[in-house]
Each structure stands twice: as C-alpha cells, then as structure tokens.
C-alpha positions as CSV (number, residue, x, y, z in Angstrom):
1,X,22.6,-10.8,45.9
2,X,19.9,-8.4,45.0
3,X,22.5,-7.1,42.0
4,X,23.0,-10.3,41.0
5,X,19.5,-11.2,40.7
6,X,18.5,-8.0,38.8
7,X,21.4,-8.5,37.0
8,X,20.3,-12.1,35.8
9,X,16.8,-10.8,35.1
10,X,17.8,-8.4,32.6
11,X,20.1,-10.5,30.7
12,X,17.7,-13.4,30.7
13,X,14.2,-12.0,30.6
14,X,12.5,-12.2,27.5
15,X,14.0,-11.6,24.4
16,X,12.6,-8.6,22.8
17,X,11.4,-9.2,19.3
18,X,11.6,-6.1,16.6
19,X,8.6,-5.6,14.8
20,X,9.2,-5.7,10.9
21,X,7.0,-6.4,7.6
22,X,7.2,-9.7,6.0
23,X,4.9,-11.3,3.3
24,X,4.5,-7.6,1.9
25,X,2.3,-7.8,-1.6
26,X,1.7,-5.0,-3.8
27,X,-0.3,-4.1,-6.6
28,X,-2.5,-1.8,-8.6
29,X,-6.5,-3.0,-8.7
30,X,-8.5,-2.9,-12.4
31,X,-9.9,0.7,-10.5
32,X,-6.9,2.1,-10.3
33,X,-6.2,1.6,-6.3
34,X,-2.9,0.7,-4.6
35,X,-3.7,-2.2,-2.8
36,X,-0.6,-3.8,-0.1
37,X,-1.4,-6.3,2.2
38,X,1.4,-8.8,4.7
39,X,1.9,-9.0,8.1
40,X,3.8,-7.5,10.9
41,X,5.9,-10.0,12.4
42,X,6.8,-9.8,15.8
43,X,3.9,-7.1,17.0
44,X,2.2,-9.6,19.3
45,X,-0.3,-6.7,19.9
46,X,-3.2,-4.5,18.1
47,X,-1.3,-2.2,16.0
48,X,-1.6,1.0,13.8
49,X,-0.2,0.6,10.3
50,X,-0.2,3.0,7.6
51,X,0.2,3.2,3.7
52,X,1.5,6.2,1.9
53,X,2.8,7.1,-1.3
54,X,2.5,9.2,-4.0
55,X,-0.4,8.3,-6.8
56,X,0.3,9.3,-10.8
57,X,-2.7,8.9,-13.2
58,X,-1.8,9.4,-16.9
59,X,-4.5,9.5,-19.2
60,X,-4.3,9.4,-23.1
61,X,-6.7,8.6,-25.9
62,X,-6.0,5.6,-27.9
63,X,-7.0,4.8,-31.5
64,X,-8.9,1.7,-32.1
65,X,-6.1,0.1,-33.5
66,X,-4.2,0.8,-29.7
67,X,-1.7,3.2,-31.3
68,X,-1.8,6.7,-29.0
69,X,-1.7,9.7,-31.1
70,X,1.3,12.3,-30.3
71,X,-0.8,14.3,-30.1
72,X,-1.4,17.2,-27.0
73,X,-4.8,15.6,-25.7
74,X,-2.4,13.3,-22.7
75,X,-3.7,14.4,-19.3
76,X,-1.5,13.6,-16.0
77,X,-2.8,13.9,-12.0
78,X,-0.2,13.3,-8.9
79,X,-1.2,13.0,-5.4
80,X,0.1,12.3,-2.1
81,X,-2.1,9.5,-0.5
82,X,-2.4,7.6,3.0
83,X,-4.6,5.3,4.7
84,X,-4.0,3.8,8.4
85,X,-5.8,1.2,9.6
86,X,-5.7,-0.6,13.4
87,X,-5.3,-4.4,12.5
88,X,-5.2,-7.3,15.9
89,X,-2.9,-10.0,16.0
90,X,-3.2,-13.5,15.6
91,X,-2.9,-16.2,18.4
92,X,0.9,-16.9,17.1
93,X,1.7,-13.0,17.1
94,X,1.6,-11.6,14.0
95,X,-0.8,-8.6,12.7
96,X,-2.3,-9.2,9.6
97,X,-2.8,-6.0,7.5
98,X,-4.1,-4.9,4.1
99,X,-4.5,-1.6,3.0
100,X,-5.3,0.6,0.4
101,X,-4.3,3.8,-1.2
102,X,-5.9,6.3,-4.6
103,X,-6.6,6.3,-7.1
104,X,-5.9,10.0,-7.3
105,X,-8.4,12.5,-8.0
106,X,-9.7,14.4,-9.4
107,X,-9.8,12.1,-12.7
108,X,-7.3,12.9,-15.4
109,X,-10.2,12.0,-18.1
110,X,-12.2,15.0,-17.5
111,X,-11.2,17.6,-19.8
112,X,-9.7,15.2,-22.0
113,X,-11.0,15.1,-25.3
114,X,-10.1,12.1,-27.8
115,X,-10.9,12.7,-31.6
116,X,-13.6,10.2,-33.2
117,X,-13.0,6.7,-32.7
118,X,-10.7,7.3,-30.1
119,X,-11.1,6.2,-26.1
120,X,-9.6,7.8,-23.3
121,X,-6.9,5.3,-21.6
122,X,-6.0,6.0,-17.7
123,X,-2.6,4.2,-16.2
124,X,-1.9,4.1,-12.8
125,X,1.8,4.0,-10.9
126,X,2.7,4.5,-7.0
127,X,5.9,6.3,-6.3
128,X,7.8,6.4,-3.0
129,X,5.5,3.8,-1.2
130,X,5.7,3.6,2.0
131,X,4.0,1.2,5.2
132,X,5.2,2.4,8.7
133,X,3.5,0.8,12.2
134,X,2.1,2.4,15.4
135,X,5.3,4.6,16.8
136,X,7.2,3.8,13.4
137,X,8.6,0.2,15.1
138,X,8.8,-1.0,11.5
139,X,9.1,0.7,8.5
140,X,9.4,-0.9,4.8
141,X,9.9,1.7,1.5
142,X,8.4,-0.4,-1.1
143,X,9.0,1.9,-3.8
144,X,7.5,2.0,-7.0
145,X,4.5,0.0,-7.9
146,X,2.9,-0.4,-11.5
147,X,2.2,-3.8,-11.5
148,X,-1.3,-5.0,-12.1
149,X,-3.1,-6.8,-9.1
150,X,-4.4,-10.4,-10.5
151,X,-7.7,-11.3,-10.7
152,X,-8.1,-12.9,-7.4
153,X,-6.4,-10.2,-5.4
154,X,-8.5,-6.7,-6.1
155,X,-9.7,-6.6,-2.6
156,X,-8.3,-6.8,0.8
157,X,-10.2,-10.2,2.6
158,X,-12.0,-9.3,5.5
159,X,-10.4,-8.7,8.5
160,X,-10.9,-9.2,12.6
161,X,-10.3,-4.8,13.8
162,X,-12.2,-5.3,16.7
163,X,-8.9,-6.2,19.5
C-alpha cells in the first residue's frame, strides 16, 4: 500500500512548470543603451536574471547634407556587457524583469576628428544577446538588436526588488 501511495503521489503531485521568457522586448535607447524587458513565466519565485551581449559603437562624421565622407576619420568600440538584476514575482507567478546593458565605452567620438561643418555620428548594435535566469532554468538568445527603442520605452518602469 505504501508503494502504491508514493507511487500515486509522484505521478499526481504537482505539475512542475519550466521556467521560460515570454513578452521579451528589445531595443536600443536615444543614449545608446540596450534596454530588454518581459517576464519569466512559470518562476513563481524571486529570481536572478541576467542580460549579456556584446555592444558595437561606430562612430563617423557626417556632412551637413547627411552624406558620410569615405574618408579614414570612422571610429569603432566593441564590448562584452552584462547586467543581473533579482526581480519578485507577481501574485499569478510570473517575474517581471527589465534590464539594461552599454553603451560601450570608452566613447568612439574621442579621438575622432570631423573636418569643418562636419558632426560626429555614433550608432549603436547588440550582438549575441543573451537573458539567462537564476541556475540557467531559462535561457532566450535574442540575437542581434539595432532597432531603436520608441519614445515611450527609453526606461525600464519601476519595479517591486524587495521579495
């Protein structure tokens, strides 16, 4: 009886849920920041998330007319970025989370010198982003990102951190 009774436990305890990233929004602020914010689905607890990925910064000078020059003056910076943050669950489970990555440093406009009437020009990509959760439970490779973040999304809203 005792087997059986185990045995009925196990098969019909609680389901367990996989954690996994849903809702996932990416984007690149006007300061040059890789912002990604969703939730993780199926937590049900406080968890540690983390972004990472790899921040380019290409910097050019750009004649008033918006033509760039081929000229040599074109500066480039790439480096590897992460944040982590510990974000608490709602009362139906899930963890909301946004986060927020660069830009990289040191700035690709010092040292670059644009000729007269010319203004230096910095765009920003993400390569090889990545958002992983406490243990690596769930794990999402977003990729690239270039994509400007609109006008209402340049920050991450406020938060509840304190579980």
């Amino acid at each position: 009886m005792k087997i059986f009774h185990f045995l009925s436990l196990a098969l019909l305890g609680t389901p367990v849920l996989a954690a996994k990233f849903t809702g996932v929004e990416s984007c690149i602020t006007s300061s040059g920041e890789l912002l990604a914010q969703g939730t993780l689905s199926g937590a049900g607890q406080p968890a540690q998330i983390t972004l990472s990925g790899t921040g380019k910064a290409e910097c050019v000078c750009v004649t008033k007319s918006g033509q760039t020059p081929a000229a040599a003056n074109k500066n480039n910076v790439a480096q590897g970025l992460t944040d982590t943050g510990q974000f608490c669950p709602t009362p139906h489970g899930g963890v909301p989370f946004c986060l927020t990555i660069g830009p990289p440093s040191p700035s690709c406009e010092s040292g670059l010198h644009c000729g007269t009437g010319q203004q230096a020009q910095t765009t920003f990509t993400y390569t090889n982003v990545k958002l992983t959760s406490t243990g690596g439970t769930a794990k999402d490779n977003i990729g690239d990102v270039s994509s400007p973040c609109s006008q209402n999304s340049q920050t991450c809203l406020p938060l509840d951190n304190n579980c």
